[in-house]
C-alpha positions in Angstrom: 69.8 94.0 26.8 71.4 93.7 23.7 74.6 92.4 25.1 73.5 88.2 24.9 72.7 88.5 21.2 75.9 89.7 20.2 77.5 86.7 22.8 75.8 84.2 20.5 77.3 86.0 17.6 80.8 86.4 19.1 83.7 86.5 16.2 80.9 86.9 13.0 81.1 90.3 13.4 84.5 91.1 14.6 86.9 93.8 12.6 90.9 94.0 11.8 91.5 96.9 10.6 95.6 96.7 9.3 98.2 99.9 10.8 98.1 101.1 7.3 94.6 101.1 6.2 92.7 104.2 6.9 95.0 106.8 7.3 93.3 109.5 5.5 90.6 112.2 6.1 88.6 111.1 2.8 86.8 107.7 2.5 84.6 108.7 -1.0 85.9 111.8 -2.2 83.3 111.6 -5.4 80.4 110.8 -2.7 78.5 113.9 -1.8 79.0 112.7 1.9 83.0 112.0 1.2 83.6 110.8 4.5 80.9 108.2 4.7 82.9 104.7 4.3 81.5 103.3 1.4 80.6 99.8 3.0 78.8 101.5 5.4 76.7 103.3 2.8 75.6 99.7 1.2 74.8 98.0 4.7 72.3 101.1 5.7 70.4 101.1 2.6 70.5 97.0 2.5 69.0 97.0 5.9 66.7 99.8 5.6 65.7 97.8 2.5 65.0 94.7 4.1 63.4 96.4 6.8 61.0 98.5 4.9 61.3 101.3 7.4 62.4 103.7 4.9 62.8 105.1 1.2 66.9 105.7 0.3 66.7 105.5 -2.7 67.3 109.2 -4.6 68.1 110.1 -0.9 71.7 111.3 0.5 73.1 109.5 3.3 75.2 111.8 5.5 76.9 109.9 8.5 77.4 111.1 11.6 79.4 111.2 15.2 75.8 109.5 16.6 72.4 111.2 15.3 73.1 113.9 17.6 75.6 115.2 15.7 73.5 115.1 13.1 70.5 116.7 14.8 72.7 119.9 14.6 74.0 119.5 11.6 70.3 119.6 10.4 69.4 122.9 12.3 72.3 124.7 11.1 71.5 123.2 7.4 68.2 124.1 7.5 68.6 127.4 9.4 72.0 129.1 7.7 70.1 129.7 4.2 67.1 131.8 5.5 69.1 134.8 6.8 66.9 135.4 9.4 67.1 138.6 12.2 66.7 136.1 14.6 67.4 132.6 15.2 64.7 130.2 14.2 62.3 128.8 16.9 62.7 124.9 17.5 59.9 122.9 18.9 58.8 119.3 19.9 55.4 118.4 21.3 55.6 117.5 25.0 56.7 115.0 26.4 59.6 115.9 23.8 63.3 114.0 24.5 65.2 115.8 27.0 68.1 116.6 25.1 66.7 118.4 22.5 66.4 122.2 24.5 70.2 121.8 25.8 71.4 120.7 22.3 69.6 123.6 20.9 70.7 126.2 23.4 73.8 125.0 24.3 76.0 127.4 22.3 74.2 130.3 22.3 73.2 129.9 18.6 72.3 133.3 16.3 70.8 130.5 13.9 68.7 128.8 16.1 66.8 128.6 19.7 65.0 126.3 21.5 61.1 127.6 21.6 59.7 124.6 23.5 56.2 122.8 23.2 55.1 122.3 19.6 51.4 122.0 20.4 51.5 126.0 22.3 54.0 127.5 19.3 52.4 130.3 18.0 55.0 132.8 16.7 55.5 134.2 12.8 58.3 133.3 10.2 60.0 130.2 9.8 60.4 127.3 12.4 62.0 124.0 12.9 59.7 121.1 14.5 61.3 117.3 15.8 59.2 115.3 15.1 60.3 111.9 17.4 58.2 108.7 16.8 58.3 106.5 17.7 58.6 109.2 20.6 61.0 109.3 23.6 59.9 109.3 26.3 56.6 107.6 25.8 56.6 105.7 22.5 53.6 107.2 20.7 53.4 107.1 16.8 53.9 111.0 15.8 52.9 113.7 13.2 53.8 116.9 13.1 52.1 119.3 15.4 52.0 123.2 14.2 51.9 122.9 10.2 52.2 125.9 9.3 53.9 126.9 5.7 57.3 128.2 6.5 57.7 125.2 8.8 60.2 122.2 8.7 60.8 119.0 10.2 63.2 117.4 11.4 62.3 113.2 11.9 63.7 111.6 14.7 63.3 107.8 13.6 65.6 106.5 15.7 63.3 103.6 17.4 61.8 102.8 13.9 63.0 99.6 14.0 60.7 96.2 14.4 61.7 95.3 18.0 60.3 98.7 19.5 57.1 98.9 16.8 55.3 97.9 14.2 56.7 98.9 10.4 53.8 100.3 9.2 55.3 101.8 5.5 58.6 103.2 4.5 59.4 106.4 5.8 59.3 109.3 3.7 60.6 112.3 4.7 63.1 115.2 4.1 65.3 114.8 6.6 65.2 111.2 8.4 67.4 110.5 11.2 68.8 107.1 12.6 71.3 105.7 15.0 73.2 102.3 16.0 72.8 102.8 19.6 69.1 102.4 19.3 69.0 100.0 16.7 71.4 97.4 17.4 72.4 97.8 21.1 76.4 99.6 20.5 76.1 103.3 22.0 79.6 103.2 22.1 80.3 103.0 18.5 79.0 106.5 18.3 77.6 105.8 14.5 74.1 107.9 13.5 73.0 108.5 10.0 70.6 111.2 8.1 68.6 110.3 5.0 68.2 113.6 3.2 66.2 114.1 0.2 67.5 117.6 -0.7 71.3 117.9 -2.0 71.9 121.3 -0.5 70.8 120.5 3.1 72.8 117.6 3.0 75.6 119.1 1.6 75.2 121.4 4.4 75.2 119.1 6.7 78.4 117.5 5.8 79.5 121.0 6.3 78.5 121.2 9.7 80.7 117.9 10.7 83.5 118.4 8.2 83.8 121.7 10.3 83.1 119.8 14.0 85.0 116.8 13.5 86.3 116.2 10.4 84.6 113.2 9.1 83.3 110.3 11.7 85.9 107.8 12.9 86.2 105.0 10.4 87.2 102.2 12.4 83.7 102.9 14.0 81.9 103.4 10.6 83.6 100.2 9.6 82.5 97.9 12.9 79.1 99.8 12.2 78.8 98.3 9.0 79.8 95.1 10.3 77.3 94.9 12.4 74.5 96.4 10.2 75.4 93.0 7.9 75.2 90.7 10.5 71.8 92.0 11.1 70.4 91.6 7.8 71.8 88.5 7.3 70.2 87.5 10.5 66.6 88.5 8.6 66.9 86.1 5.4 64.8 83.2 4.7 67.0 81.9 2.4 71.2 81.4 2.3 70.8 82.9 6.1 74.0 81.5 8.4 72.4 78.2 10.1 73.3 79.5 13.3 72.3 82.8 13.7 68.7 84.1 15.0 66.8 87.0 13.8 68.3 89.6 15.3 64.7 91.6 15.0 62.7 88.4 16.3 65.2 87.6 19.3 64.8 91.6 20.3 61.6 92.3 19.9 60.6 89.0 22.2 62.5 90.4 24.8 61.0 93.1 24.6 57.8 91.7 24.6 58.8 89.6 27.9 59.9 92.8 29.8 57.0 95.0 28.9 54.9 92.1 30.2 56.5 91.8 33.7 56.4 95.6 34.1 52.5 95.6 33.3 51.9 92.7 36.1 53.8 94.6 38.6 52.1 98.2 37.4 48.3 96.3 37.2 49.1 94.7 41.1 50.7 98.2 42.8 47.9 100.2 42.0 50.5 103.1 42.0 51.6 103.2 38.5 50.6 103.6 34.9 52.1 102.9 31.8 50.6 103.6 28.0 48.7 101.4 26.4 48.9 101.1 22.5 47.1 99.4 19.7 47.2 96.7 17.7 49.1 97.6 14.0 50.2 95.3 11.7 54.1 95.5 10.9 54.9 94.9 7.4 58.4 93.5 8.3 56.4 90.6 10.8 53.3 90.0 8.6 51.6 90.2 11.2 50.0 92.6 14.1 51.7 93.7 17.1 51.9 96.4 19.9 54.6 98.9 20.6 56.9 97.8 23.3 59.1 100.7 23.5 62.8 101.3 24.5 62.0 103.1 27.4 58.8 103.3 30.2 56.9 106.8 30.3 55.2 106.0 34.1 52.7 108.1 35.7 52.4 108.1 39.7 48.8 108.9 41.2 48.5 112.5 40.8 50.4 114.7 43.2 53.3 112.0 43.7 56.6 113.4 42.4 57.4 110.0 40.6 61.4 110.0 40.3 61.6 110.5 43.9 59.4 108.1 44.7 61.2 105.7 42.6 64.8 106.9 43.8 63.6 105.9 47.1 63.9 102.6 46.0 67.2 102.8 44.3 65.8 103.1 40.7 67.0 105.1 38.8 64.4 107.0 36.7 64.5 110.6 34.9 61.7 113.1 35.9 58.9 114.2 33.6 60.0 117.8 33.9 63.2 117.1 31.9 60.4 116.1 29.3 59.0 119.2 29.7 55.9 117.1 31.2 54.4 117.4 34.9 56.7 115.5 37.8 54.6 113.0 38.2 55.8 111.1 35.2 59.1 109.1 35.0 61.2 107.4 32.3 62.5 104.4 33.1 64.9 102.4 30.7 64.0 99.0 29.6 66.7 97.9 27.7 69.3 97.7 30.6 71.2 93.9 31.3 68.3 91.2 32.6 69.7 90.8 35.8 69.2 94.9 36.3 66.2 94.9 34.6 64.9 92.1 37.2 66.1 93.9 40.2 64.2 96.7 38.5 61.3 94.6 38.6 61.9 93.7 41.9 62.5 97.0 43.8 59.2 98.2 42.1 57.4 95.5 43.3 58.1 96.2 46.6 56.7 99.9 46.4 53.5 98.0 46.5 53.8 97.7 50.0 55.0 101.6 50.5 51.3 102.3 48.7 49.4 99.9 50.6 50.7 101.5 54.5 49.7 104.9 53.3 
């Protein structure tokens, strides 16, 4: 989706990065984070500051290899210290994103385990909750779930940006987690980042990469950064480059457009639903707006296994049950290239007619 945007702004943001420049491990070695390219540092608390989606300031920025990277970085900082007999139960409320139980369980962790639904977690001793909102799969706004007092969270802000929802206030949490991919469209740059308020979980985080990778690929930090300037640029009323859009306005109407086609074909099929979400007003906007999120959480009528339904009509869709939901849910992406997401449209249209014979 994001792929015209970037079209328009072609060369602005392109980077040459010399043979000789960048040949070593360190890119700050007095920065706590001494890895973390130091225009990169700058252009994420510039944009979070323009954005108002959340406080860096007295916060430590640790970079990562995507956010999750950094998602594991932040259970092995948070569980290391506790010296526990076990490893330390991690939960999300369902629908919870898919990956988190196979990142948590995928090496066989003493430190920490995947103990699935928040909202059923009723064990003793110390815990670690995800807390994903705007959520994936299904967009809502989200809290934490089990409070309890030797609990800690882990937030998941990654679709906290103005095109997916409204900014509300800044963000103020211990551990805050963000990535490129979701904010400006470039998966491929591989670029997340942590806000951490505490100095000896984010030291320990930078552990946990210095050990995995060494650092994070500059050339990518340095395109990142790129990238992250164009964007706040794009968002200044005054000295902004006569020819570029706001990157946030020009997203968030396509989103707007999408989710709009997608709720005419949903409301005339009489197969599907999709969430419905309020009215909030976004600080960044001035004024009030829906969620339109990056993703569609769809329901069949009950009994229908929904991703087969829909793979019978060549969409592609992953099934509720990686969600740790029932099957008949479905997400679908909504942020693929407009002449996929129209055949999207298209092919689900017709399913009408599949609904109608039965």
């Amino acid at each position: 989706m994001y792929e015209s945007y970037w079209k328009e702004v072609d060369q602005k943001c392109s980077v040459t990065i010399p043979g000789f420049q960048s040949l070593s491990y360190f890119a700050n070695i007095k920065n706590l984070c001494w890895f973390l390219e130091p225009k990169l540092e700058e252009e994420i608390k510039r944009l979070h500051n323009t954005v108002g989606n959340a406080i860096v300031e007295d916060r430590h920025i640790v970079v990562g290899t995507g956010s999750s990277q950094l998602i594991l970085a932040a259970f092995y900082a948070l569980s290391d210290p506790l010296n526990e007999s076990g490893p330390v139960n991690i939960v999300s409320a369902v629908p919870f994103y898919s990956s988190y139980p196979e990142m948590s369980n995928y090496l066989q962790s003493t430190l920490f385990k995947w103990s699935g639904d928040a909202r059923c977690f009723n064990k003793d001793g110390p815990y670690i909750e995800m807390v994903t909102s705007p959520n994936n799969p299904d967009g809502v706004i989200r809290e934490p779930v089990v409070n309890r007092a030797k609990g800690m969270t882990v937030h998941d802000l990654a679709y906290y940006w103005p095109q997916y929802t409204a900014i509300t206030s800044h963000a103020d949490h211990d551990i805050m987690l963000f990535t490129v991919s979701k904010c400006t469209g470039h998966a491929g740059s591989r670029i997340g980042w942590a806000l951490v308020r505490d100095e000896k979980v984010a030291r320990k985080m930078v552990k946990f990469v210095e050990i995995n990778t060494i650092g994070v690929s500059k050339e990518a930090q340095l395109r990142a950064a790129n990238i992250l300037e164009i964007i706040s640029l794009s968002c200044q009323t005054d000295n902004k480059p006569h020819d570029l859009d706001n990157f946030f306005e020009h997203s968030h109407n396509l989103m707007v457009q999408r989710w709009n086609k997608l709720r005419d074909v949903v409301l005339n099929n009489g197969l599907f639903s999709v969430p419905k979400f309020p009215l909030q007003y976004c600080k960044f906007k001035r004024d009030f707006t829906e969620t339109y999120p990056a993703f569609a959480w769809v329901k069949c009528k009950e009994g229908m296994d929904c991703e087969k339904l829909l793979r019978g009509q060549k969409i592609l869709a992953r099934s509720g049950r990686r969600f740790g939901s029932e099957p008949e849910y479905a997400r679908i992406s909504m942020l693929s290239r407009d002449e996929e997401f129209d055949l999207f449209v298209q092919r689900l249209s017709s399913i009408r007619g599949i609904g109608n014979e039965k």
